[in-house]
C-alpha positions in Angstrom: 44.4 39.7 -12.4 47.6 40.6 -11.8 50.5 39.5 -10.0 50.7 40.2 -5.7 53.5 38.9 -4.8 56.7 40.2 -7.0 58.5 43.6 -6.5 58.5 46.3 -9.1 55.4 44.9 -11.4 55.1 47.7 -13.0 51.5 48.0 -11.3 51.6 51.3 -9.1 48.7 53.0 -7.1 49.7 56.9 -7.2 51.2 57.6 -4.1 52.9 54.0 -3.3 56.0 52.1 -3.7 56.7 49.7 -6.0 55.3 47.0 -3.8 51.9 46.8 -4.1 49.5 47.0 -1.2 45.7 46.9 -0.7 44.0 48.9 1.4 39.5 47.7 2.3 38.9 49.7 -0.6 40.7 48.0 -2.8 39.1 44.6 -3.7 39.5 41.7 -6.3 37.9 38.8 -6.5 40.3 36.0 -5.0 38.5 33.4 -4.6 38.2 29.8 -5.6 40.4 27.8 -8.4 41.6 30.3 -10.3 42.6 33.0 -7.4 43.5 32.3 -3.8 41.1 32.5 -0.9 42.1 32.0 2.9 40.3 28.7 4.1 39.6 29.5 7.8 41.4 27.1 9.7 39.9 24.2 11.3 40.9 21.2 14.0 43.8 21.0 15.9 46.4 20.7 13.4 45.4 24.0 12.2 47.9 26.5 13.4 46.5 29.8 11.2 44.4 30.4 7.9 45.7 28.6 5.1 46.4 30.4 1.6 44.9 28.1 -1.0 46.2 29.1 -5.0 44.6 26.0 -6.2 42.9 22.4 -5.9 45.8 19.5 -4.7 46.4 17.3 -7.9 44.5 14.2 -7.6 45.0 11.0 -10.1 41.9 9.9 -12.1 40.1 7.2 -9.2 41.8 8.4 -6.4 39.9 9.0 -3.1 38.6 12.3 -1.8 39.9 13.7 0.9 38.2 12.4 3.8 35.7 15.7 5.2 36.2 15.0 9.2 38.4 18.0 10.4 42.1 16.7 11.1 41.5 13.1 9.2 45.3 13.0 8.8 46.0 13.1 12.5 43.0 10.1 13.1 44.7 8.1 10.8 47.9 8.5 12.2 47.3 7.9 15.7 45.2 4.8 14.5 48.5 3.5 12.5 50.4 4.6 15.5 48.4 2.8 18.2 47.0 -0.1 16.2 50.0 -2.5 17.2 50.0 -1.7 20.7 46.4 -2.5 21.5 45.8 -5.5 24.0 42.6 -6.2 21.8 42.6 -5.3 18.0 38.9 -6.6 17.3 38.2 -4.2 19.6 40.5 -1.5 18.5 39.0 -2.0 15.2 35.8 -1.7 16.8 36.4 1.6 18.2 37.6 2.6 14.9 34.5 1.9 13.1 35.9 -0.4 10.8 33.8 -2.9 10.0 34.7 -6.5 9.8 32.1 -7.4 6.6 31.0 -4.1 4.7 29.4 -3.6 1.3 30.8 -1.2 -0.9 28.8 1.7 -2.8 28.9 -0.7 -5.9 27.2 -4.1 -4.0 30.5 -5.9 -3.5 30.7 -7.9 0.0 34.5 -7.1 1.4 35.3 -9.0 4.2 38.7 -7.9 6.3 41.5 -9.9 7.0 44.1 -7.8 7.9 46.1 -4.2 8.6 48.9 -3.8 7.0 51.2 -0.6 7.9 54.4 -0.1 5.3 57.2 2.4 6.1 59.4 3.1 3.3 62.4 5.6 3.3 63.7 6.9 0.1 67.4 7.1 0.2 68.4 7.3 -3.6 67.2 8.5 -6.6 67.1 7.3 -10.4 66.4 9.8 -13.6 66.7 9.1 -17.2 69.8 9.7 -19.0 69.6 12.3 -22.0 68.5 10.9 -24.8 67.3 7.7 -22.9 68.0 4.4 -23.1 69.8 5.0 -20.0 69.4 5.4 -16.3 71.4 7.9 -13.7 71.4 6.5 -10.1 71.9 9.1 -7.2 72.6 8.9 -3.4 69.8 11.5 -1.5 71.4 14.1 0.6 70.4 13.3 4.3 68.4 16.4 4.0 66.3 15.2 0.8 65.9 11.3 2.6 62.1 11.0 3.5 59.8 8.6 5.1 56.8 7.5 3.8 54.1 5.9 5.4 50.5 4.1 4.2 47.9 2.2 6.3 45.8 -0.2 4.6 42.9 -2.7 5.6 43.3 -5.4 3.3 39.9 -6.9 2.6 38.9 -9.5 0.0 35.6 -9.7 -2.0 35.9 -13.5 -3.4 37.8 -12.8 -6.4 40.9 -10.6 -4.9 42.4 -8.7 -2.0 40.7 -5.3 -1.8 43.6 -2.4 0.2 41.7 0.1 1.4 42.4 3.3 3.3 40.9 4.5 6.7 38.5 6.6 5.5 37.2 4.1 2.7 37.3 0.8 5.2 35.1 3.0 7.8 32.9 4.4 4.8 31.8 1.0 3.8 27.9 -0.1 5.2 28.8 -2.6 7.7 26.9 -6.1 7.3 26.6 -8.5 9.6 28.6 -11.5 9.5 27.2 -14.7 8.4 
């Protein structure tokens, strides 16, 4: 394949530019990993098709992405709302998070609480060259950024389990005892 996106290639159809264009004639196969395919866009968040180059980087044992359309947006209108409710059981409830579930493996997790962290990173620490050392740097107000993470905190006997949304309300609820 060659490159789309970067002025005078070297790639030329007679007749153009040195900017490549494509006309319906004119097809390659971009699609999946390895290419870029346009995702058609879904939900509410969506504002136009997405370009996709390749799959997000996930670490070894970290969730999948949740599949219900705009998951993001249900998770943060739960995190959002979840303090304010006159009734969390029933918020929870409503949710679908159960209060006993039973994880894909057999364990029993039983919830005890919600936690919600906010955490804004202000400064910034990098290795020296050559090591040994660290450098310590102020952010820029424009590189400052919030983070945010919802847990349930659930606990199978042995420890205290943090799960997110989409894993609490993916576990087989079990009725209490």
């Amino acid at each position: 394949m060659h490159d789309h996106h970067r002025l005078g290639n070297g790639h030329r159809h007679p007749g153009q530019d040195k900017h490549h264009h494509h006309d319906e004639s004119h097809h390659h196969g971009h699609d999946g990993v390895s290419g870029y395919a346009l995702i058609p866009a879904a939900g509410h968040n969506a504002a136009a098709q997405v370009a996709q180059w390749q799959e997000p980087h996930r670490h070894p044992g970290a969730p999948v992405a949740a599949t219900e359309p705009d998951f993001d947006l249900v998770e943060a209108t739960f995190a959002e709302n979840f303090p304010r409710a006159s009734d969390s059981t029933s918020f929870l409830r409503l949710a679908k998070i159960p209060f006993v579930g039973r994880q894909a493996d057999g364990r029993m997790l039983r919830l005890l609480r919600v936690e919600y962290e906010e955490a804004t990173d202000v400064g910034s620490v990098t290795p020296q060259v050559g090591g040994g050392t660290l450098r310590y740097d102020p952010l820029p107000a424009q590189m400052v950024s919030t983070r945010k993470r919802l847990r349930f905190v659930y606990e199978d006997e042995t420890r205290l389990v943090r799960l997110t949304l989409g894993e609490a309300r993916a576990l087989a609820e079990v009725e209490a005892a």
